[in-house]
N, C-alpha and C positions, 0 to 999 in steps of 0.2 A: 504493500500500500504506500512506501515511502523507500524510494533512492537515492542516495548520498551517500557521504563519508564522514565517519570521525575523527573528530580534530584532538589529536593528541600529542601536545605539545607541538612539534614540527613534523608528526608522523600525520599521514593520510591513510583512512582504512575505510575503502569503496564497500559498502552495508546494502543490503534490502532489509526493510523492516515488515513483520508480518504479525497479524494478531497472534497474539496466544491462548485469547480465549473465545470462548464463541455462547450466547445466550440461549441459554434452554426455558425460558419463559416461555407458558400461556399464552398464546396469541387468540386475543379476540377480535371480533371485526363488528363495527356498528350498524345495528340494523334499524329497519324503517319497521315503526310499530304496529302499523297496521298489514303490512302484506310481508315481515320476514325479510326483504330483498337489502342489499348490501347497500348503506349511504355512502357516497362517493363525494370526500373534500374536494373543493371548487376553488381554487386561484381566479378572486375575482375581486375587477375594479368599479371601486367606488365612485368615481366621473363618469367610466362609460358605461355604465349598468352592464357589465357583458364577464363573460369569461378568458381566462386570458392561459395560454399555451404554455406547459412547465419548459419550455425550449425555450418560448418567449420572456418569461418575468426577466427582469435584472433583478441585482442585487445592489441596495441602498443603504449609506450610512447617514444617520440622522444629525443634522448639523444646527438644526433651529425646527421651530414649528411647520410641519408640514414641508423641509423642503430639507433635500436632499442629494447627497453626492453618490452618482452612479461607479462602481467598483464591478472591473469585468475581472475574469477568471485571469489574464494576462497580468493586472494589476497585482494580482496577490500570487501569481506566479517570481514576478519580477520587483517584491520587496525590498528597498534597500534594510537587508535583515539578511546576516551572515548566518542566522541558524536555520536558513528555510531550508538548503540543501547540505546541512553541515551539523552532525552533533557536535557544538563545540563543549570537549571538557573544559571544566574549572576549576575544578579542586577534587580531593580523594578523600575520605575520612572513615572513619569505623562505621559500618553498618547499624550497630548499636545504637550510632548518634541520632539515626533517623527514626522517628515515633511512626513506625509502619502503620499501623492503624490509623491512621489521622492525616498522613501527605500522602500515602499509596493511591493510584489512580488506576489506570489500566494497562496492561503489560502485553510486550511483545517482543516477538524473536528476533534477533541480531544475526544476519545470515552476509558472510563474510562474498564479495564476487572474486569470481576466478582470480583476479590481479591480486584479493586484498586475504589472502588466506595466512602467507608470510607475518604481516604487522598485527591480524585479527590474532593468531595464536599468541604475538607478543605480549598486546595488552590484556588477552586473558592469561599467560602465564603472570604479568605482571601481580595481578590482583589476586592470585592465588597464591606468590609469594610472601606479600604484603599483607592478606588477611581485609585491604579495603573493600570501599565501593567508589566507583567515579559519579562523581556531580557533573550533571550538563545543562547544557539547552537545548531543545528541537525544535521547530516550528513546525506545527501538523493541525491542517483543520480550523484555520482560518485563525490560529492564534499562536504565540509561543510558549514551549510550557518548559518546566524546569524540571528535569528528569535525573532518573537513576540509573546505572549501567553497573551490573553484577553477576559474577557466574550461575551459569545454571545447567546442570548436568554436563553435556562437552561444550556448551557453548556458550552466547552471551545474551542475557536477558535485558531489557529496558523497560522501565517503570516509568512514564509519567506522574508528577506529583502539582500536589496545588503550591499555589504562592501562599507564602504566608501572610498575605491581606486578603486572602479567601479561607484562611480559619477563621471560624467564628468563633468569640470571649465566652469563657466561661465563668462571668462574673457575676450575667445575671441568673445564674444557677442558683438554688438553694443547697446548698450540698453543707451536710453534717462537718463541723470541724475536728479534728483527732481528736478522738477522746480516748480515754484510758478501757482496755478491752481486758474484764475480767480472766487471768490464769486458765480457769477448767474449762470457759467458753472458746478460748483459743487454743487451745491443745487439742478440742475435740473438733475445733474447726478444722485443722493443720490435718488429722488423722482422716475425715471425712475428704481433703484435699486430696491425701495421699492412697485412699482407696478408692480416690475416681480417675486417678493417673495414668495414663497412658499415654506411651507415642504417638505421634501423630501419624494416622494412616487414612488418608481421604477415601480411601476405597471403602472403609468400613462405614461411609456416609452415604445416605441417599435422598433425594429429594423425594417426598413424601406427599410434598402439594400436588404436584404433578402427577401421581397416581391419584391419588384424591380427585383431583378433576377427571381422570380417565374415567374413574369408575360414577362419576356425575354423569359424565356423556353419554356414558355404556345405558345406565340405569334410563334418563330418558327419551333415549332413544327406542328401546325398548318398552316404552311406558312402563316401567316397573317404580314404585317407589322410593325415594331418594333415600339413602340410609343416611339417618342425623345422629349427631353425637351432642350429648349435653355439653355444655358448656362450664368446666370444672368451677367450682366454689374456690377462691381465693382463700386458703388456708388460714386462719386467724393464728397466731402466731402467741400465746398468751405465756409462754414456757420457753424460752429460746432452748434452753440447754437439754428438754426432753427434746425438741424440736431437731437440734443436733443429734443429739445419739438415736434417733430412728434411723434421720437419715445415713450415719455411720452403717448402723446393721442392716438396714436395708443395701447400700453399698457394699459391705459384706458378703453377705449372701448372692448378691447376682456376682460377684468374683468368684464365689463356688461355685455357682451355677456356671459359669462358662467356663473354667478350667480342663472339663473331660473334653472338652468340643476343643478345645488347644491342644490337648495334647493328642489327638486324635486325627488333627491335620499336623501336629508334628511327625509322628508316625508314620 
């Protein structure tokens, strides 16, 4: 989806960029309530009462009320912007430093061309020496974004991240100040931690909505009855510490309980 090269230091390394991930969402489509048939968005102008051609619209930046600078595809082709065709690195730092939950955006694959296989192995042996991640910039999609570049498996991954005047304060939060957390409440927390621990293995995940809806569609399509599920009571909570030790032995127990089925695919 994106060709250039990375700019590292005085080294050039010719890249294709490609998703890494791909959306497994729900798709619905809007229907007209009386006859079922599919509602179809209309690109349509307000002076000429009429419809207007997805080839035909431009594309406008808003400069003042109701008027506007036309921007053609050439325009943002030919940005004076060094990152439009160029990740330039900036700096390196520990992985650590970056609050992944919070700048992470969307990721994609770093695929070195014929020429650039030479420098692409450099700067991934570099960062595997070093233990870094590289800081960048790209320009992708009508904007610049401030990006990560990190090993991943043989090759080299890139994160998009927000700017940090696109985090939003968490000032106006209510959030409890430290307070002192009773001995037996924290040890039985700490234990309850430690009997839901496990590696991380995504395979043992599954999207569950998305059968959920199969089995919606299945149902009335078939005219059969929708199976509903109550809607759980928010557990009042009047006992923290009995509250803790259920959920310990309950924890417990489903770690017995899957043990024989572990060692039965170890076998």
């Amino acid at each position: 989806m994106w060709r250039g090269a990375i700019s590292f230091g005085m080294v050039a390394i010719p890249v294709r960029l490609y998703l890494a991930t791909e959306s497994k969402s729900p798709s619905f489509r809007l229907l007209c309530p009386n006859d079922r048939a599919p509602i179809r968005n209309k690109r349509w102008c307000t002076v000429e009462d009429r419809e207007i051609g997805w080839n035909d619209a431009l594309r406008g930046y808003e400069v003042g009320k109701d008027e506007y600078v036309v921007i053609e595809d050439n325009d943002l082709d030919e940005l004076p912007l060094h990152t439009t065709h160029t990740i330039d690195i900036v700096e390196f730092c520990p992985d650590e430093e970056i609050e992944a939950g919070l700048y992470m955006k969307s990721a994609y694959y770093l695929e070195p061309e014929a020429v650039g296989g030479r420098p692409y192995n450099l700067l991934r042996a570099a960062l595997d020496k070093t233990g870094k991640v590289a800081i960048g910039k790209i320009a992708l999609r009508d904007r610049e974004h401030l990006c990560r570049l990190a090993l991943h498996d043989s090759g080299l991954l890139l994160n998009t991240l927000y700017w940090p005047d696109e985090i939003r304060s968490t000032k106006e939060l209510s959030i409890p100040e430290d307070g002192e957390v009773p001995k037996r409440e924290l040890d039985m927390a700490v234990m309850l931690v430690e009997n839901l621990s496990a590696h991380f293995d995504p395979q043992r995940h599954k999207d569950e909505y998305r059968e959920a809806l199969l089995k919606v569609v299945e149902a009335k399509m078939a005219n059969q009855p929708v199976e509903r599920l109550a809607a759980p009571e928010p557990a009042k909570v009047t006992d923290l510490m009995a509250a803790l030790k259920a959920s310990v032995e309950a924890a417990q127990a489903g770690k017995k309980a899957a043990e024989p089925v572990r060692r039965r695919k170890a076998s």
